[in-house]
Backbone as CSV, one residue per row, in Angstrom:
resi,resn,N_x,N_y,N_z,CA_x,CA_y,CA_z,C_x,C_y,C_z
1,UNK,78.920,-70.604,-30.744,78.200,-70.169,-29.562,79.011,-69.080,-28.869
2,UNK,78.420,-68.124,-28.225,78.521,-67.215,-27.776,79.054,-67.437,-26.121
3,UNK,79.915,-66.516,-25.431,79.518,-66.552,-24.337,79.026,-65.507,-23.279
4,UNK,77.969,-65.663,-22.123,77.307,-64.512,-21.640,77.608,-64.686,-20.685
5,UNK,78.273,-63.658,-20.084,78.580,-63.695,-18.429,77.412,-62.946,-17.636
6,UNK,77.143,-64.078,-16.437,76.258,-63.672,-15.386,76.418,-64.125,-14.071
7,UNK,76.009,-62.606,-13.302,76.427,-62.686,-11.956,76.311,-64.233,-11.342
8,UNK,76.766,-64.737,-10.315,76.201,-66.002,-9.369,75.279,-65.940,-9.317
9,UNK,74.486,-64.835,-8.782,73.250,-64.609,-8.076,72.330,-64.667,-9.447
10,UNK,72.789,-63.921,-10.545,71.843,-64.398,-11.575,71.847,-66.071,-12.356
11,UNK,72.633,-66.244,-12.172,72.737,-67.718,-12.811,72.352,-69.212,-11.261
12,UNK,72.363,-68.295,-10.289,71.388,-69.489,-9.505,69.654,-69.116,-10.165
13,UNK,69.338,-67.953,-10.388,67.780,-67.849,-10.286,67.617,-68.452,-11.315
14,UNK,68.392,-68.108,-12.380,68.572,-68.929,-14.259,68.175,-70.658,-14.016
15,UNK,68.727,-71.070,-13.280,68.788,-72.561,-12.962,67.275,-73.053,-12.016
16,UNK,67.255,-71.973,-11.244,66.160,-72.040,-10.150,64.818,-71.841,-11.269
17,UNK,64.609,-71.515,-12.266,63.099,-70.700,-12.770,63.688,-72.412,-14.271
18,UNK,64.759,-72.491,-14.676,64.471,-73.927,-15.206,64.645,-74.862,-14.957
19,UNK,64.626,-75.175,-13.459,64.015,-76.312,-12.739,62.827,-76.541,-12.813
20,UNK,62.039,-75.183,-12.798,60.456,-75.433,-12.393,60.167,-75.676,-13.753
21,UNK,60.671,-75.409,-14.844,59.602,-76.061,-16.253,60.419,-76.831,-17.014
22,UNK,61.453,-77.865,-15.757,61.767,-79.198,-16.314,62.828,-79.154,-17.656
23,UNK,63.284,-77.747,-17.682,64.254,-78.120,-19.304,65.759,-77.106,-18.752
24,UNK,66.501,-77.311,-19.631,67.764,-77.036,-19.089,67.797,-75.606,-19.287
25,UNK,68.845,-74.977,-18.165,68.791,-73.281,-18.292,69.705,-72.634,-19.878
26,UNK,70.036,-73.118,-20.041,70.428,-72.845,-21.840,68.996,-72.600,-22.720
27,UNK,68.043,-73.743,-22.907,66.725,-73.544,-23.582,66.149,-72.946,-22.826
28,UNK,66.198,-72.381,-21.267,65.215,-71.901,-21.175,65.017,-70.476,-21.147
29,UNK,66.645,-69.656,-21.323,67.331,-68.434,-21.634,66.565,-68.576,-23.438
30,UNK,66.979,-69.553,-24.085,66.545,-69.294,-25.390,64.812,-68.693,-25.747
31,UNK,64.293,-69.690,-24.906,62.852,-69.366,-24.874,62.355,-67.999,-24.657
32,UNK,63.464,-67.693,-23.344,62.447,-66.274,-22.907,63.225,-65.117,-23.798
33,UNK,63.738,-65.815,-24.250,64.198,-64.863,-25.571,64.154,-64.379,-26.734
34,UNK,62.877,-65.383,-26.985,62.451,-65.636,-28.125,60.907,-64.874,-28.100
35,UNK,60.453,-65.349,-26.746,59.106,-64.418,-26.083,59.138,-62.813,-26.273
36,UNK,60.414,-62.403,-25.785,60.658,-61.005,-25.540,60.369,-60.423,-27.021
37,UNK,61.418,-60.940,-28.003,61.722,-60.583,-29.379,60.287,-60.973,-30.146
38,UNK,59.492,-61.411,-30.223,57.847,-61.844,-30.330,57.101,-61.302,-30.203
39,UNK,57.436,-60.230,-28.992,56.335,-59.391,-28.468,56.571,-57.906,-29.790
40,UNK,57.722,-57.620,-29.957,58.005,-56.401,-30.585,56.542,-56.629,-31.566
């Protein structure tokens, strides 16, 4: 595993946006990452 550094301010909203769909901010960085790369 990798590591990604992010501001405070970004890693409260990281936590704040996977609160709201209940899964931890690790999967939920994976997810929208997977969305992005999907769209190409």
């Amino acid at each position: 595993m990798n590591t990604i550094k992010l501001s405070a301010v970004h890693y409260q909203m990281l936590l704040e946006l996977s609160k709201k769909k209940h899964i931890k901010p690790l999967d939920y960085l994976e997810e929208l990452i997977q969305e992005v790369f999907n769209r190409k």
